[in-house]
C-alpha positions as MATLAB code, in Angstrom:
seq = 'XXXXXXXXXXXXXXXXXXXXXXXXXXXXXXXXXXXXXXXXXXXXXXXXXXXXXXXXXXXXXXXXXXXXXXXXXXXXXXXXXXXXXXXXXXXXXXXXXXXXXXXXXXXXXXXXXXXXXXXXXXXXXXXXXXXXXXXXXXXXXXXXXXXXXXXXXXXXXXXXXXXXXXXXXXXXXXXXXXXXXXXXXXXXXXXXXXXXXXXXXXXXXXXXXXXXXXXXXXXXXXXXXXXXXXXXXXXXXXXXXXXXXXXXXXXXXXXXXXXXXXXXXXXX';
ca = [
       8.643   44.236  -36.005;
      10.386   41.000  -36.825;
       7.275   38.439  -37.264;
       9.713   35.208  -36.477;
       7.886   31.976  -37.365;
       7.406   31.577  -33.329;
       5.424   34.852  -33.364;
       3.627   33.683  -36.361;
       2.875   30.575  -34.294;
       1.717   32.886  -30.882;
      -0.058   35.084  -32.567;
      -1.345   32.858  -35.603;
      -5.535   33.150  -34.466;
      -5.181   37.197  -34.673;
      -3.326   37.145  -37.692;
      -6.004   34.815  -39.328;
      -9.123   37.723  -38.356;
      -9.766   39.363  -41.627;
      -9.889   43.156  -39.046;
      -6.715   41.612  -37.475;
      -4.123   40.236  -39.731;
       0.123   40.753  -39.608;
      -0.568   44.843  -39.449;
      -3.118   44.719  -36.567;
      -0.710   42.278  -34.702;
       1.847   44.604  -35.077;
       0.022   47.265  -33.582;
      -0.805   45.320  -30.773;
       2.851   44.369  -30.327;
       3.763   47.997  -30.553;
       1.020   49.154  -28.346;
       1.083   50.223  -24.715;
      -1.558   49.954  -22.031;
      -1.637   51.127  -18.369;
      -4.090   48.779  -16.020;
      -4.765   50.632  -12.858;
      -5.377   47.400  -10.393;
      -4.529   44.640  -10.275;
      -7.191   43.323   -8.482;
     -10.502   41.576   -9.998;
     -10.587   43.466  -12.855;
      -7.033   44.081  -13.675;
      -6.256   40.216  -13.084;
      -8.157   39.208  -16.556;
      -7.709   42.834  -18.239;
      -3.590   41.832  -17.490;
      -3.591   38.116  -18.498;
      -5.538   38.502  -22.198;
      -3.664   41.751  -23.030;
      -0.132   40.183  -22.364;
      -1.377   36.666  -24.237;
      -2.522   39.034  -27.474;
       1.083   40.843  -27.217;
       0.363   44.004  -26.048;
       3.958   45.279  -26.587;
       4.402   47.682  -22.952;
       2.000   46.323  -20.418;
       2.026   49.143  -17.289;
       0.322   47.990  -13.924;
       0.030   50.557  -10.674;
      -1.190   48.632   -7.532;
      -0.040   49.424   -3.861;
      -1.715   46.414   -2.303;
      -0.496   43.069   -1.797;
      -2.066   39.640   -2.390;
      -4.562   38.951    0.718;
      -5.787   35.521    0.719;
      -9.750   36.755    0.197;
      -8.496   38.024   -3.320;
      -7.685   34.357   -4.617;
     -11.924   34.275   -4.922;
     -11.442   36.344   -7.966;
      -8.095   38.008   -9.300;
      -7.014   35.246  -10.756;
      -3.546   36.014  -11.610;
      -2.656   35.747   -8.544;
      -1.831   32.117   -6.979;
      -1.886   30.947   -3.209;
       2.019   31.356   -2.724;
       1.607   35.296   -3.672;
      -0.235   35.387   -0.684;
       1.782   38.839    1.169;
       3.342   39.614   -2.318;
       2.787   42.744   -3.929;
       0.470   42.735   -6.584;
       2.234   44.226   -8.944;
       5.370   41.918   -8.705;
       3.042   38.796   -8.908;
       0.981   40.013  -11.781;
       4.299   40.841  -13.610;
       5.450   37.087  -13.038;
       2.370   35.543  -14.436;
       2.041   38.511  -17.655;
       6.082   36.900  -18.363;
       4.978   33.363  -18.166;
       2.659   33.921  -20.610;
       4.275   36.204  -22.689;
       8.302   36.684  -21.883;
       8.199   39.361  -24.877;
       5.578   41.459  -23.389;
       7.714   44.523  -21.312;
       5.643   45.029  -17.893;
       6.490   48.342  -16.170;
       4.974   47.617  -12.557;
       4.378   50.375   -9.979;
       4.004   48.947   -6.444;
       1.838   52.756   -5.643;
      -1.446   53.813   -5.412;
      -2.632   56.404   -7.651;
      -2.148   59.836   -6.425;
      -3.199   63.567   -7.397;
       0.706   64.097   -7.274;
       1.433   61.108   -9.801;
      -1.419   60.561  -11.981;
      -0.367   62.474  -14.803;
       3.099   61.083  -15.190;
       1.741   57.370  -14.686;
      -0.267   57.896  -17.790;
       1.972   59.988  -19.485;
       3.896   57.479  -22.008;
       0.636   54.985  -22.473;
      -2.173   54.959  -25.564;
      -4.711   53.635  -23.851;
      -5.603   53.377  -19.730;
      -7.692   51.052  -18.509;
      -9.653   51.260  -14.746;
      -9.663   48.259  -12.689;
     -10.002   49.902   -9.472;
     -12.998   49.058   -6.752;
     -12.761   53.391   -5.378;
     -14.578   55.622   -6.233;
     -12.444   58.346   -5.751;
      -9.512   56.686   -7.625;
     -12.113   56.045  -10.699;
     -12.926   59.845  -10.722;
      -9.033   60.430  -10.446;
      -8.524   58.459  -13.331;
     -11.201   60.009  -15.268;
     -10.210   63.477  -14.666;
      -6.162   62.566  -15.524;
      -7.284   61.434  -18.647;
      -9.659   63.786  -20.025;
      -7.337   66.879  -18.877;
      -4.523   64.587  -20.725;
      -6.219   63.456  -23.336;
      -5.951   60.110  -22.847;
      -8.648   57.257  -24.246;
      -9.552   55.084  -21.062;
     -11.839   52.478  -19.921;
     -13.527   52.479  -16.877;
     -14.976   49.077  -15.038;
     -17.167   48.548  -11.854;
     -18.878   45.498  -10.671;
     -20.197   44.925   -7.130;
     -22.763   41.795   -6.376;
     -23.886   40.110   -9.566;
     -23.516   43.205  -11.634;
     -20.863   44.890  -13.912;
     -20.565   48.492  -15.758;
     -18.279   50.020  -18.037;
     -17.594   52.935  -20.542;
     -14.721   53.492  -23.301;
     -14.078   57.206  -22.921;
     -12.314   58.843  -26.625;
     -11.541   62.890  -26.264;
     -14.632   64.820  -27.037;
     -16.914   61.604  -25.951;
     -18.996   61.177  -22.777;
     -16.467   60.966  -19.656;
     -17.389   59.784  -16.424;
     -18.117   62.937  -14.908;
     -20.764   63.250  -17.876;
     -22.863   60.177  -16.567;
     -21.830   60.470  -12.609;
     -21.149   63.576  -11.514;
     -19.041   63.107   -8.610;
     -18.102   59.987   -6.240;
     -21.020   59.329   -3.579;
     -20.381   59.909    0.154;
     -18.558   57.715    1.755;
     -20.551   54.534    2.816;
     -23.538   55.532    1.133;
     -22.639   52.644   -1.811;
     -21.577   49.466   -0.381;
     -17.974   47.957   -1.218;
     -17.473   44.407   -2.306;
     -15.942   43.768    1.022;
     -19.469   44.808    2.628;
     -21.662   43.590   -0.036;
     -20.013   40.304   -1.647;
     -18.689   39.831   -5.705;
     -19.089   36.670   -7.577;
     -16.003   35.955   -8.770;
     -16.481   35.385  -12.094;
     -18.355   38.784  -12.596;
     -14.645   40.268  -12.523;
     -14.133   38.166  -15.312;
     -16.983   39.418  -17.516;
     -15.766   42.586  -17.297;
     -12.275   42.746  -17.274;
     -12.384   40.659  -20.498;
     -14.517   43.183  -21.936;
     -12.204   45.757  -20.958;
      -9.310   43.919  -22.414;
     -11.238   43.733  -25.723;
     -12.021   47.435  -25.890;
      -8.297   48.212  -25.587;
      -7.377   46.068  -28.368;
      -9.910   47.119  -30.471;
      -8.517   50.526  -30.140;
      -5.205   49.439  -30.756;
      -6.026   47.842  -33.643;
      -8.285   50.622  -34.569;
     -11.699   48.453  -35.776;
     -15.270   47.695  -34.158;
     -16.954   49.787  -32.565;
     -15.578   51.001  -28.773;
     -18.057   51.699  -25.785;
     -17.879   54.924  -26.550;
     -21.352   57.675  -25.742;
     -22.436   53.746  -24.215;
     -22.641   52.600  -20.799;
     -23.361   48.902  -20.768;
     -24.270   47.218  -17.821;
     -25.083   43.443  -17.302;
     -26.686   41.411  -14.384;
     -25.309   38.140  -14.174;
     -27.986   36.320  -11.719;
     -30.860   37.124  -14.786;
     -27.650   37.196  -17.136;
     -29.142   40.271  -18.727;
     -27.009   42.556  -20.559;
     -28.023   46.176  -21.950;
     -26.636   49.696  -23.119;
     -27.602   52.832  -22.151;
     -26.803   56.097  -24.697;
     -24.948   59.066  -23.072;
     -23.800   62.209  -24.241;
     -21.248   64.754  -24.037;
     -22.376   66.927  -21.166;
     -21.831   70.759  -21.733;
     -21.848   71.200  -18.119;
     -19.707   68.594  -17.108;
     -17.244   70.138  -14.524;
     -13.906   68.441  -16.099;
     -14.864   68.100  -20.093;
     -17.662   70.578  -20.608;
     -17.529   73.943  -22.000;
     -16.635   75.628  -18.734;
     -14.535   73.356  -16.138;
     -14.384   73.559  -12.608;
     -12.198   71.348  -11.783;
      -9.014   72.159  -13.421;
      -6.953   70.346  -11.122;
      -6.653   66.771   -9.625;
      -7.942   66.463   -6.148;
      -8.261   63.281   -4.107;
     -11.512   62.678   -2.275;
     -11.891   60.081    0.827;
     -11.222   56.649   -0.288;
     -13.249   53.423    0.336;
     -10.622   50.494   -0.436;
     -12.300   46.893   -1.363;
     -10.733   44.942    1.564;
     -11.666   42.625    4.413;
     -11.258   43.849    7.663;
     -10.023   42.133    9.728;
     -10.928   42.429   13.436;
];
């Protein structure tokens, strides 16, 4: 990549980190990274990616901007208000960075197009608030072999887990979404804002680190934080033989799509 003196200048406070540096940047700049939402968590995750260069920014969101999202998914602004998300995300990503390429996908997720969404990307990232979409995305990548992150936060509290090939999925830790209602949604149960924040910039960081390929990713971890006694912890997983996508005998061998619960306000 040609390193102008205005890329120099962007990207100056990477290239000074010793674990960073010109080669680093470059792999940012040649990297690509799929963000599934881009809701709470895919609002930050998409902002600090395109600011650090990621090179082919992806984003897959059917929804459009609802005026209860402006409490948190902050890359979207009043006006967007009825937009898709996708088109206003991909207005603010080239305001910030007009080299970044965004590839947005006004979709949901689907059984039928999971695996060539994520085909063409190193790294997919989870910003989703469904269960079912979250075990979608798992089971894509594991059967694909692609390195994702997942993210949830509901209340005052945030989770999330880098997943490599032949690490702890998600399956591994939960073993399959709960029934439907039995966990509250944000719409039911309230988010503070800024918890999307935590987490989506933690997200963020775990996909540069593995672009960059230094530190140490979330990986056989599951850290979890509660903001209201701003307590944050890790809890060790492992591999789990008898996982039904990644263990040593699968049973699911296909994608399937289970009943959704979508993060939205009603309204009556």
């Amino acid at each position: 990549m040609d390193f102008s003196a205005e890329r120099i200048e962007r990207y100056s406070r990477h290239i000074l980190l010793q674990d960073v540096g010109v080669e680093g940047q470059e792999k940012i700049n040649n990297g690509k990274v799929l963000v599934i939402g881009a809701g709470g968590l895919g609002a930050p995750i998409l902002l600090y990616l395109a600011a650090a260069g990621v090179g082919t920014l992806g984003v897959i969101d059917g929804d459009v901007v609802d005026l209860s999202n402006l409490q948190r998914q902050v890359i979207h602004f009043t006006p967007d208000v009825g937009k898709p998300k996708v088109e206003s995300a991909k207005e603010k990503i080239k305001q910030i960075n007009p080299d970044v390429n965004v590839i947005a996908c006004h979709e949901f997720l689907t059984a039928e197009n999971a695996f060539e969404r994520i085909k063409d990307y190193d790294f997919i990232i989870d910003g989703t608030d469904s269960f079912p979409v979250k075990f979608l995305i798992n089971d894509a990548c594991v059967m694909a072999g692609k390195p994702f992150s997942h993210g949830g936060i509901l209340r005052f509290e945030g989770q999330t887990i880098t997943h490599l090939p032949e690490t702890a999925c998600y399956r591994c830790v939960f073993h399959g979404p709960p029934p439907p209602n039995a966990v509250p949604t944000c719409s039911q149960a309230g988010v503070l804002g800024a918890i999307a924040g935590m987490l989506g910039t933690i997200q963020a960081a775990e996909a540069l680190k593995f672009l960059i390929g230094t530190g140490e990713l979330l990986t056989n971890r599951l850290l979890i934080f509660n903001a209201k006694a701003m307590e944050f912890r890790t809890v060790k997983v492992k591999k789990n033989a008898k996982c039904p996508v990644c263990g040593e005998n699968p049973s699911i061998v296909e994608l399937v799509e289970a009943e959704q619960a979508v993060c939205e306000l009603k309204k009556k």
